[in-house]
N, C-alpha and C positions, 0 to 999 in steps of 0.2 A: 504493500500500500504506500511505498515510498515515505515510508511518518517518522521524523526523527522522533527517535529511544527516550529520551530524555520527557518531549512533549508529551507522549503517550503513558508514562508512565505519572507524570504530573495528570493528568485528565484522568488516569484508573483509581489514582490517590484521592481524586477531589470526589469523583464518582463514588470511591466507598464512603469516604467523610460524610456524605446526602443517601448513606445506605441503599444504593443503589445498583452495586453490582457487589460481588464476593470474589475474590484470590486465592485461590488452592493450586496445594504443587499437582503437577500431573501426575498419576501415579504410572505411567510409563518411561516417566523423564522428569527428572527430580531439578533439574534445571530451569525446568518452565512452568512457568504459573496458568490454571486455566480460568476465565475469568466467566463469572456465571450471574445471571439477573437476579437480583432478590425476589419476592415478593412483592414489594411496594412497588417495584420497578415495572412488577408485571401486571399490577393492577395499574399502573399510568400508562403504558403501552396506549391501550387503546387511543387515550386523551391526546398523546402525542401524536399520532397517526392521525388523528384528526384533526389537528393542527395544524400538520404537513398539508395533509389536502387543501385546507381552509387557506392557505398559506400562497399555495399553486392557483385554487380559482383566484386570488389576486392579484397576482403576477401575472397572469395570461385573459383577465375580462377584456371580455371585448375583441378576443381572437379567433379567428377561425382554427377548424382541428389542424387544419394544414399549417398553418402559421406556429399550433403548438408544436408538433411534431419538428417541424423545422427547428424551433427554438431552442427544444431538446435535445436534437441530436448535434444543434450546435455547442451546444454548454458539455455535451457530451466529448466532440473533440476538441473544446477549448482544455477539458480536463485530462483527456489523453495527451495534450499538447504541453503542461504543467507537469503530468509526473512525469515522461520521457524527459524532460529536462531538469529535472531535480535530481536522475538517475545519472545525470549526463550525457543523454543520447542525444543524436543530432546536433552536438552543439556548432558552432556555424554557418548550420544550412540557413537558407534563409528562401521560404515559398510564402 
């Protein structure tokens, strides 16, 4: 996902701090932590989700499907176009 270490591990800290996710070693690989939703997490789910939606018909009122789908699949290779280069791929092409 291209996420610096450091960032993610500050959001899973703040995460648990709002009892919102849990940290366990994996019991296959004692090295890594697996990171799992509480309860309270899982009863907001819904709330969120429907936020996100509520969130989208704002961003796109007033659009046709074709102008969303467009929009989308542009935010989509603006985003493919962000982590190829945080990874350092293509670095000096220029299209």
């Amino acid at each position: 996902m291209a996420m610096d270490k450091s960032a993610v591990a500050r959001s899973l800290h703040r995460l648990e701090d709002l009892q919102l996710v849990r940290r366990h070693p994996d019991p296959d690989d004692a090295r890594r932590n697996q990171v799992c939703l509480t309860p309270r997490a899982r009863r907001l789910w819904p709330n969120l989700l429907r936020a996100l939606e509520d969130w989208g018909e704002i961003l796109t009122r007033g659009m046709r499907a074709s102008e969303r789908r467009q929009a989308i699949d542009l935010l989509v290779r603006m985003a493919d176009n962000a982590v190829s280069h945080s990874m350092g791929a293509n670095e000096g092409s220029a299209s």
